[in-house]
Biopython code that builds the backbone (N, CA, C, O; Angstrom):
import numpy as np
from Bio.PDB.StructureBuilder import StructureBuilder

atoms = [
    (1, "UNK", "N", (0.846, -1.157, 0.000)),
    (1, "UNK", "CA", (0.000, 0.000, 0.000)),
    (1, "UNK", "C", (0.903, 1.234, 0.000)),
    (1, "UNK", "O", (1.897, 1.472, 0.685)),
    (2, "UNK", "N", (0.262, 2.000, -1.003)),
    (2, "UNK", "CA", (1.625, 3.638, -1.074)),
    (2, "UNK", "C", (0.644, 4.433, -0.481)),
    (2, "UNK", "O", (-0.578, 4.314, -0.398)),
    (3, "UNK", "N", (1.646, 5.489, 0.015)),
    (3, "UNK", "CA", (1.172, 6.645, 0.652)),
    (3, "UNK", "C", (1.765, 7.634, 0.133)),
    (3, "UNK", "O", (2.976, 7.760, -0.051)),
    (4, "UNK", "N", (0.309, 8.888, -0.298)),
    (4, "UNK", "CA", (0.721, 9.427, -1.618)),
    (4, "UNK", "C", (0.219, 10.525, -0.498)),
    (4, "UNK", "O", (-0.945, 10.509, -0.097)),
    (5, "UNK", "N", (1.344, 11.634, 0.054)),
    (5, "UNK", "CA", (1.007, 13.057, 0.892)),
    (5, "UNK", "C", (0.402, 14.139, -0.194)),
    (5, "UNK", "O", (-0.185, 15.116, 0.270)),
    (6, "UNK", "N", (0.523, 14.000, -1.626)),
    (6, "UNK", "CA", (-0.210, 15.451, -2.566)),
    (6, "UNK", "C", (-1.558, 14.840, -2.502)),
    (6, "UNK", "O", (-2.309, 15.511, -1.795)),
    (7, "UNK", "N", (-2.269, 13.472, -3.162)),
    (7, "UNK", "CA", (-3.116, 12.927, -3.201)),
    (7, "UNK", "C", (-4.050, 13.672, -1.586)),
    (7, "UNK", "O", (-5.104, 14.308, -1.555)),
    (8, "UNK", "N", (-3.401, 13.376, -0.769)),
    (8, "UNK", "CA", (-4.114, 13.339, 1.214)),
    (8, "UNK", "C", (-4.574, 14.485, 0.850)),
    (8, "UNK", "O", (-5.762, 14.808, 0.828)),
    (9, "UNK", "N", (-2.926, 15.649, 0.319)),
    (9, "UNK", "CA", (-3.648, 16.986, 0.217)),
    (9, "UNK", "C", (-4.864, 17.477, -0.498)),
    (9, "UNK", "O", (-5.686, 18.233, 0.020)),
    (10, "UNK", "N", (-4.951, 16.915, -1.956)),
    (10, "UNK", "CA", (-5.442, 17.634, -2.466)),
    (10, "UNK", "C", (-7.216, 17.267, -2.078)),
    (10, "UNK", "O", (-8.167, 18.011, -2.320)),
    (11, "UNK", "N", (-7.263, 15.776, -1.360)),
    (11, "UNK", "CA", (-8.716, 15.378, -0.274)),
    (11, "UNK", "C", (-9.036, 16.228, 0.310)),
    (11, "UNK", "O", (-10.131, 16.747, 0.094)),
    (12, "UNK", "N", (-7.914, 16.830, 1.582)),
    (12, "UNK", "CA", (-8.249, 17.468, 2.175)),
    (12, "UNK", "C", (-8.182, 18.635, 1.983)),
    (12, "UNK", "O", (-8.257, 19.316, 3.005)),
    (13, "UNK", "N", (-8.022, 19.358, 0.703)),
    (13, "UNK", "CA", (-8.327, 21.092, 0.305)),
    (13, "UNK", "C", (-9.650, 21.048, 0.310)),
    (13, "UNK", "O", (-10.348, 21.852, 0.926)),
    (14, "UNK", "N", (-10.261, 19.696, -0.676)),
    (14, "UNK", "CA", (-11.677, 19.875, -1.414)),
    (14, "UNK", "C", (-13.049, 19.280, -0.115)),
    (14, "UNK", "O", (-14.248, 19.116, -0.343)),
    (15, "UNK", "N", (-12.380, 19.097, 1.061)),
    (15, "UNK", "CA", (-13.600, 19.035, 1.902)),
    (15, "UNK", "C", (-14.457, 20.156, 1.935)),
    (15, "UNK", "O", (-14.190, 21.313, 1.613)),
    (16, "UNK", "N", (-15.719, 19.596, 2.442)),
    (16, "UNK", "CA", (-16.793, 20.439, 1.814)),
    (16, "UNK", "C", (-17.220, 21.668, 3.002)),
    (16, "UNK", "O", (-18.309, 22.219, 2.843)),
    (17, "UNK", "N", (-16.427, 22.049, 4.080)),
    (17, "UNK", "CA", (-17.269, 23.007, 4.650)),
    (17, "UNK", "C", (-16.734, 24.357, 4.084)),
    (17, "UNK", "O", (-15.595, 24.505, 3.641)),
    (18, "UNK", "N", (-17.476, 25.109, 4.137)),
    (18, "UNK", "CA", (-17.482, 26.487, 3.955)),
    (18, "UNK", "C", (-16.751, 27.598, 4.632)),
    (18, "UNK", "O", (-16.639, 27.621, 5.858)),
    (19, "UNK", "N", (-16.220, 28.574, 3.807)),
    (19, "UNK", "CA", (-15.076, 29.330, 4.971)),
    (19, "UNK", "C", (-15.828, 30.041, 6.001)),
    (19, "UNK", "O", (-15.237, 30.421, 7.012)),
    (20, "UNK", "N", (-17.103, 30.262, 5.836)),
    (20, "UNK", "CA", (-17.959, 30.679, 6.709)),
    (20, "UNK", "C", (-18.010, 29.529, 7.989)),
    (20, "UNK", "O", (-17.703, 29.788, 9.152)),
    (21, "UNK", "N", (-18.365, 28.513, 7.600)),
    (21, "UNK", "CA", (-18.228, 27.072, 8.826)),
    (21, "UNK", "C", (-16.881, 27.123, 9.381)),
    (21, "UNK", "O", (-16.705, 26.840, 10.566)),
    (22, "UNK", "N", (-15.979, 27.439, 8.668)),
    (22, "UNK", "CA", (-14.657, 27.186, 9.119)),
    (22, "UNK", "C", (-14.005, 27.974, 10.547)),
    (22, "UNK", "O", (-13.460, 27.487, 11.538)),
    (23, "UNK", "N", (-14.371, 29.642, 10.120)),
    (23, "UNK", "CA", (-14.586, 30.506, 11.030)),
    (23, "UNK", "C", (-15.313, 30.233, 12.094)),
    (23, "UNK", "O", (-14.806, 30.429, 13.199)),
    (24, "UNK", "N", (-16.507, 29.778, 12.003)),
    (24, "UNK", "CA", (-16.984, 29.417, 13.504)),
    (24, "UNK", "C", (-16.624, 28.755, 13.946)),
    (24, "UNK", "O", (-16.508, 28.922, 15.160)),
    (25, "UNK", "N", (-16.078, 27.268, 13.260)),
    (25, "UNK", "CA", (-15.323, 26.183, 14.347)),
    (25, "UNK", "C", (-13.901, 26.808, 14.904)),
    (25, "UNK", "O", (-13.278, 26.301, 15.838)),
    (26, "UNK", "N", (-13.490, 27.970, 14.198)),
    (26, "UNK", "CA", (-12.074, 28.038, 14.759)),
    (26, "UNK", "C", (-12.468, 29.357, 15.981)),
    (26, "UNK", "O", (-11.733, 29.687, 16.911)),
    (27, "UNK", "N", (-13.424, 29.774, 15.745)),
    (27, "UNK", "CA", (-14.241, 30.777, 16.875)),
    (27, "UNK", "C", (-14.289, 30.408, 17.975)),
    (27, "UNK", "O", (-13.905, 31.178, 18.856)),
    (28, "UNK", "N", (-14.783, 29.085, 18.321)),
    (28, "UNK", "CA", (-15.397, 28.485, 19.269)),
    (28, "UNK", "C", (-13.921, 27.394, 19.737)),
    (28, "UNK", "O", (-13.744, 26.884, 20.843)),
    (29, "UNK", "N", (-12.915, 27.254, 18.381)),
    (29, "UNK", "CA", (-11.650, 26.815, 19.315)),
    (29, "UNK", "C", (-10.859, 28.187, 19.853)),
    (29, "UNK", "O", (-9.934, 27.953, 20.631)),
    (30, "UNK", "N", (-11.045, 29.220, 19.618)),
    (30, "UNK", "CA", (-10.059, 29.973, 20.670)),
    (30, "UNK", "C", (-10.935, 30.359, 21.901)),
    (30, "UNK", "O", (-10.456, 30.606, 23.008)),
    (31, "UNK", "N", (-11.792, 30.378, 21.708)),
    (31, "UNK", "CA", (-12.694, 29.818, 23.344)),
    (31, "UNK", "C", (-12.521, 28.742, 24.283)),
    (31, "UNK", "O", (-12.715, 28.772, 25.499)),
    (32, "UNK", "N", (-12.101, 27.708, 23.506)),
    (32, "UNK", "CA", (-12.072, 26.422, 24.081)),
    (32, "UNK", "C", (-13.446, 25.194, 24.673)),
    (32, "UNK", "O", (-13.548, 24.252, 25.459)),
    (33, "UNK", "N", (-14.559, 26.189, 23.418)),
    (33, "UNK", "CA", (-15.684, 25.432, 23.957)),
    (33, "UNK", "C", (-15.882, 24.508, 22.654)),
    (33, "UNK", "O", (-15.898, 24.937, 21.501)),
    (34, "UNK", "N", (-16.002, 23.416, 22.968)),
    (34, "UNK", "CA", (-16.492, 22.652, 21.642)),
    (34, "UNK", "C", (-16.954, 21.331, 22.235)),
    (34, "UNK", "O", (-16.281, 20.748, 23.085)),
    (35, "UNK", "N", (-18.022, 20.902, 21.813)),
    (35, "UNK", "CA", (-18.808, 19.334, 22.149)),
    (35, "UNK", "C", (-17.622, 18.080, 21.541)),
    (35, "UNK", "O", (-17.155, 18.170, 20.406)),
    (36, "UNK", "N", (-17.325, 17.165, 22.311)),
    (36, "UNK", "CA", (-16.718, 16.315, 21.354)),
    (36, "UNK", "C", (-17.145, 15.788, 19.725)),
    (36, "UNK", "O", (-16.459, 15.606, 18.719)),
    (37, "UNK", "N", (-18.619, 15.647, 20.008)),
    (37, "UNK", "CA", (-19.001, 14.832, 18.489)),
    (37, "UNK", "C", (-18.708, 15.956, 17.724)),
    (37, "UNK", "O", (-17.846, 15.864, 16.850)),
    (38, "UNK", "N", (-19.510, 17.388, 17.993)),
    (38, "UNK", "CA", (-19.059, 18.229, 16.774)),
    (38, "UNK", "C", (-17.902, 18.699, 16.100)),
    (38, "UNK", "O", (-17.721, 19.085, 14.945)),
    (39, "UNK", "N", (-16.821, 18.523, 17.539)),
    (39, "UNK", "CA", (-15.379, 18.437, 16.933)),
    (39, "UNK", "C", (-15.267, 17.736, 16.493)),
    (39, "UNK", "O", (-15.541, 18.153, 15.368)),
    (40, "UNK", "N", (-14.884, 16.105, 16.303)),
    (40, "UNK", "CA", (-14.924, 15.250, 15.234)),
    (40, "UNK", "C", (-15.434, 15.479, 14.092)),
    (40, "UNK", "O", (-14.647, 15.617, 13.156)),
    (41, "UNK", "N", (-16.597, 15.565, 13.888)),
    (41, "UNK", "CA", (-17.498, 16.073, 13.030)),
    (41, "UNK", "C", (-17.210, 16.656, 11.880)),
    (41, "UNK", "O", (-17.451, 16.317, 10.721)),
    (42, "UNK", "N", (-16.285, 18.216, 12.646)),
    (42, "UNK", "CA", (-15.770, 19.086, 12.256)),
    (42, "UNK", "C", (-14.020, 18.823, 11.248)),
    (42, "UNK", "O", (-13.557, 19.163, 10.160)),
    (43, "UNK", "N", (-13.689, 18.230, 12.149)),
    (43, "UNK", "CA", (-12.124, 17.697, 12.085)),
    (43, "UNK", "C", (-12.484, 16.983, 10.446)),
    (43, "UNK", "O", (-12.091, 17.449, 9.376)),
    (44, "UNK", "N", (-13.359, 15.707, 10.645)),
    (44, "UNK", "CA", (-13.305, 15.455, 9.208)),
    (44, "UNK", "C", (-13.646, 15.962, 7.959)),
    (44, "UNK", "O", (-13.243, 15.341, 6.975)),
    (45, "UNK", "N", (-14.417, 17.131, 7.781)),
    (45, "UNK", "CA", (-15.109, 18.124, 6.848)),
    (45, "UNK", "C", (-14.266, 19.387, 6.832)),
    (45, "UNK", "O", (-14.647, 20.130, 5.927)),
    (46, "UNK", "N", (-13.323, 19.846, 7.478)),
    (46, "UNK", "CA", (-12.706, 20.913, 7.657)),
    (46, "UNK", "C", (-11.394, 21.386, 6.171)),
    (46, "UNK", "O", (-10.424, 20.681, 5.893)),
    (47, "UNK", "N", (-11.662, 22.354, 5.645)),
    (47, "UNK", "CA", (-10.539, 22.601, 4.711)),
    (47, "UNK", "C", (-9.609, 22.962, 5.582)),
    (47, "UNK", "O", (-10.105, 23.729, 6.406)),
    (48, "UNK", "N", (-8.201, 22.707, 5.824)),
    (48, "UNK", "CA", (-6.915, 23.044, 6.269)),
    (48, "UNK", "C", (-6.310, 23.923, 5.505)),
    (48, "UNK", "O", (-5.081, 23.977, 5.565)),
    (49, "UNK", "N", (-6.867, 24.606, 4.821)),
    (49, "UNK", "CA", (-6.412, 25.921, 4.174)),
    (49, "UNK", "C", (-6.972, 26.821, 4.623)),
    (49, "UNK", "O", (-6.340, 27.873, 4.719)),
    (50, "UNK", "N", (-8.293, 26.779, 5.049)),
    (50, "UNK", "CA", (-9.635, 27.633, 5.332)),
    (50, "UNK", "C", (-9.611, 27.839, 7.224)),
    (50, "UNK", "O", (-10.222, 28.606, 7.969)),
    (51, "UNK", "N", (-8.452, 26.590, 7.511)),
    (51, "UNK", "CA", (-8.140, 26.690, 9.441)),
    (51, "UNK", "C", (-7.353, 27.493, 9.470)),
    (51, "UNK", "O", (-7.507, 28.490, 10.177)),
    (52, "UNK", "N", (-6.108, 27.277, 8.600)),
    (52, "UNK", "CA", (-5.072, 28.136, 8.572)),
    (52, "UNK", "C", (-5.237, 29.637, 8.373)),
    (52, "UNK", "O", (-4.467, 30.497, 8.800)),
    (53, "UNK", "N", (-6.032, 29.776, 7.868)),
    (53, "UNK", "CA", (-6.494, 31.242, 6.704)),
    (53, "UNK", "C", (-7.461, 32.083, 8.110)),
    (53, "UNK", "O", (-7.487, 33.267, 8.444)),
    (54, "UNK", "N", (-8.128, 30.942, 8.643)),
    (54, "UNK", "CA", (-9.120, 31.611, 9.850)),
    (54, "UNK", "C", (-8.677, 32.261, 11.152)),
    (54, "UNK", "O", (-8.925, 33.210, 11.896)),
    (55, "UNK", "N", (-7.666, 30.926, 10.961)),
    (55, "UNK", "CA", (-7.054, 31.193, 12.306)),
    (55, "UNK", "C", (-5.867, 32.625, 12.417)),
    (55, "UNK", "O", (-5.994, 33.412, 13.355)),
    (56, "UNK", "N", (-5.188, 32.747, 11.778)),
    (56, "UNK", "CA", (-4.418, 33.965, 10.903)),
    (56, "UNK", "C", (-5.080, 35.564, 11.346)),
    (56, "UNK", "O", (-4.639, 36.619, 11.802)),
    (57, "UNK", "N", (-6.475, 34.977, 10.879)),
    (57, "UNK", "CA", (-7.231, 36.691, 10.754)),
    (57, "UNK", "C", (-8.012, 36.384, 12.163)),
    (57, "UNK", "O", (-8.219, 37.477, 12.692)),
    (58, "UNK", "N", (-8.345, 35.697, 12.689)),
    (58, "UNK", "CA", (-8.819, 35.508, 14.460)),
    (58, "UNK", "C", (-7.895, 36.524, 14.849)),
    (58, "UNK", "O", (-8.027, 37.727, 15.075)),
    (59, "UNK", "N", (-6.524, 35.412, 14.877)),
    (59, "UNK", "CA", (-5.481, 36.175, 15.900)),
    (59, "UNK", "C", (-5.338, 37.573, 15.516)),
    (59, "UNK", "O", (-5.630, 38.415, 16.365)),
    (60, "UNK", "N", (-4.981, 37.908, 14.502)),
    (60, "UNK", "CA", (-5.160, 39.295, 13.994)),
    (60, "UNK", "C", (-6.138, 40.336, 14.700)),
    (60, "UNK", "O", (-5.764, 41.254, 15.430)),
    (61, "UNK", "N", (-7.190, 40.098, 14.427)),
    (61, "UNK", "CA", (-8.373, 40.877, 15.192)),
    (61, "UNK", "C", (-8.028, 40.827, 16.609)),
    (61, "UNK", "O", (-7.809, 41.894, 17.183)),
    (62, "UNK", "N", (-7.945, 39.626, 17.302)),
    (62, "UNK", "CA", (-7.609, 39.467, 19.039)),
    (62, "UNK", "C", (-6.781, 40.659, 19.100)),
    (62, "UNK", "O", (-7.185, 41.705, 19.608)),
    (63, "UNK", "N", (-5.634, 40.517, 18.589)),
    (63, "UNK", "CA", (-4.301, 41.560, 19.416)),
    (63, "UNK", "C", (-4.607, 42.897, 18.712)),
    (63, "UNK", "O", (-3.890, 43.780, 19.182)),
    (64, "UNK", "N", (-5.643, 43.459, 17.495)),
    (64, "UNK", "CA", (-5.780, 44.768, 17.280)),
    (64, "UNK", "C", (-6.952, 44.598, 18.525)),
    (64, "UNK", "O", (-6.836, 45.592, 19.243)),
    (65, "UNK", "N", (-7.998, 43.734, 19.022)),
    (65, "UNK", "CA", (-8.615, 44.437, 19.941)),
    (65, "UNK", "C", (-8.360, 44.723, 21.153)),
    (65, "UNK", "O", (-8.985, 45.516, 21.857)),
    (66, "UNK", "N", (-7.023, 43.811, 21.571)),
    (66, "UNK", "CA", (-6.353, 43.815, 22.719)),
    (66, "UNK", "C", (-5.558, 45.511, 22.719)),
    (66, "UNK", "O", (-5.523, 46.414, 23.556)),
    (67, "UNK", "N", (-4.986, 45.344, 21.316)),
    (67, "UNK", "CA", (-4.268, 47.171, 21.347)),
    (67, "UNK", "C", (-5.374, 48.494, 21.549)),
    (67, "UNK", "O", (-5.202, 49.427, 22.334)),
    (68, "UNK", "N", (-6.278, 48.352, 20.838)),
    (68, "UNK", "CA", (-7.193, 48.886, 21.092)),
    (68, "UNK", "C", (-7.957, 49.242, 22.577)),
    (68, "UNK", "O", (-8.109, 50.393, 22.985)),
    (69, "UNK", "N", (-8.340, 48.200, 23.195)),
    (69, "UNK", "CA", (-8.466, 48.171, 24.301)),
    (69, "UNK", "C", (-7.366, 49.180, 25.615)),
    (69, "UNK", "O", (-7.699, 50.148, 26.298)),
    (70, "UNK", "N", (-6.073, 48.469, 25.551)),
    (70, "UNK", "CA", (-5.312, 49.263, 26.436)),
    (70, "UNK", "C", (-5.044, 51.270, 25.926)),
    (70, "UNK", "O", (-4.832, 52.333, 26.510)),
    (71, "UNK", "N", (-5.228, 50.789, 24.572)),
    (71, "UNK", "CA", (-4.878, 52.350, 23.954)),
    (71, "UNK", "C", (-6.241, 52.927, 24.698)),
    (71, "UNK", "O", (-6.122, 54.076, 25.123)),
    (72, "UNK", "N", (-7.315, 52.384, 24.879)),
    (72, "UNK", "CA", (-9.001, 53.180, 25.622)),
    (72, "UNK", "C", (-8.630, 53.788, 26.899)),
    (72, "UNK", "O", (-8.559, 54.947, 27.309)),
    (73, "UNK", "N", (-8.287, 51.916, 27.699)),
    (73, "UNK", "CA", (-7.111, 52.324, 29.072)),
    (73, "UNK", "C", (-6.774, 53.596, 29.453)),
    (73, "UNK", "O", (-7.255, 54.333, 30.314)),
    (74, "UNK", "N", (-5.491, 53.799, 28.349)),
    (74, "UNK", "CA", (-4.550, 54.658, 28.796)),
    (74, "UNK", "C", (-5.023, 55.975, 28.846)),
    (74, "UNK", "O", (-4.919, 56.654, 29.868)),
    (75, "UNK", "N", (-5.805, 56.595, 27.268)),
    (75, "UNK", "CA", (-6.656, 57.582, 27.309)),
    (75, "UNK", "C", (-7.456, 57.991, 28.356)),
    (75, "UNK", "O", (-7.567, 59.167, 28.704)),
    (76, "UNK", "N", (-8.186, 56.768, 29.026)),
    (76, "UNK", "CA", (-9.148, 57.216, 29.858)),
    (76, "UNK", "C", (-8.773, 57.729, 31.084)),
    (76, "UNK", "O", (-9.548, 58.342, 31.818)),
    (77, "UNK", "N", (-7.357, 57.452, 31.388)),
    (77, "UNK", "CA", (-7.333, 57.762, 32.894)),
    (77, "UNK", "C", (-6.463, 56.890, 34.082)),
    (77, "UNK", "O", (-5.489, 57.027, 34.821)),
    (78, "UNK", "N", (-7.677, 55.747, 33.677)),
    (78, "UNK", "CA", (-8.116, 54.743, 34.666)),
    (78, "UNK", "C", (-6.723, 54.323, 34.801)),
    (78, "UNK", "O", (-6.450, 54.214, 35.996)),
    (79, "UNK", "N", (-5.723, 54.040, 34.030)),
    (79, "UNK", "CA", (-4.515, 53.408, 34.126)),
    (79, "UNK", "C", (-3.043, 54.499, 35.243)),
    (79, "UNK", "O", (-1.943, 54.057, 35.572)),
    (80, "UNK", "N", (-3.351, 55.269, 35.411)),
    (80, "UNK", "CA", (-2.422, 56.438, 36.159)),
    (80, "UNK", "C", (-2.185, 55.882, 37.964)),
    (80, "UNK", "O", (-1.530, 56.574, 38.742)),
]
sb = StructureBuilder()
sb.init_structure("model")
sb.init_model(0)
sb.init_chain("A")
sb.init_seg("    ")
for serial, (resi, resn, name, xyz) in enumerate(atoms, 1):
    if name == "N":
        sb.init_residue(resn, " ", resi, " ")
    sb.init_atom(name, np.array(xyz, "f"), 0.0, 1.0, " ", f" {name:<3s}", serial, name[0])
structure = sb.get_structure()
């Protein structure tokens, strides 16, 4: 039996969820809330281009709202 890693890939580009689906499962992993079955669920239907791609612009947003946030902080006062 051969094991062909472009073949795996190119399976797992063309799974069928949506980058919209993708975003919420990776939503609900930087929360750390997720049901087991739907993670599974998830895990097998998931594009790994579309985790990578999600997860990227998550973190992105987190640390502009985290900058954002302390920049409110500092303005306001409250931090002195």
């Amino acid at each position: 039996m051969s094991h062909d890693p472009a073949r795996d890939l190119r399976e797992a580009v063309a799974r069928p969820l949506s980058f919209g689906q993708t975003v919420r499962a990776v939503a609900w992993s930087f929360f750390g809330v997720r049901k087991g079955a739907e993670h599974e669920r998830d895990m097998a239907r998931l594009n790994p281009l579309h985790v990578i791609l999600a997860g990227i612009i998550g973190a992105v947003l987190f640390v502009l709202a985290l900058v954002v946030l302390v920049n409110w902080v500092i303005a306001s006062g409250v931090a002195r």
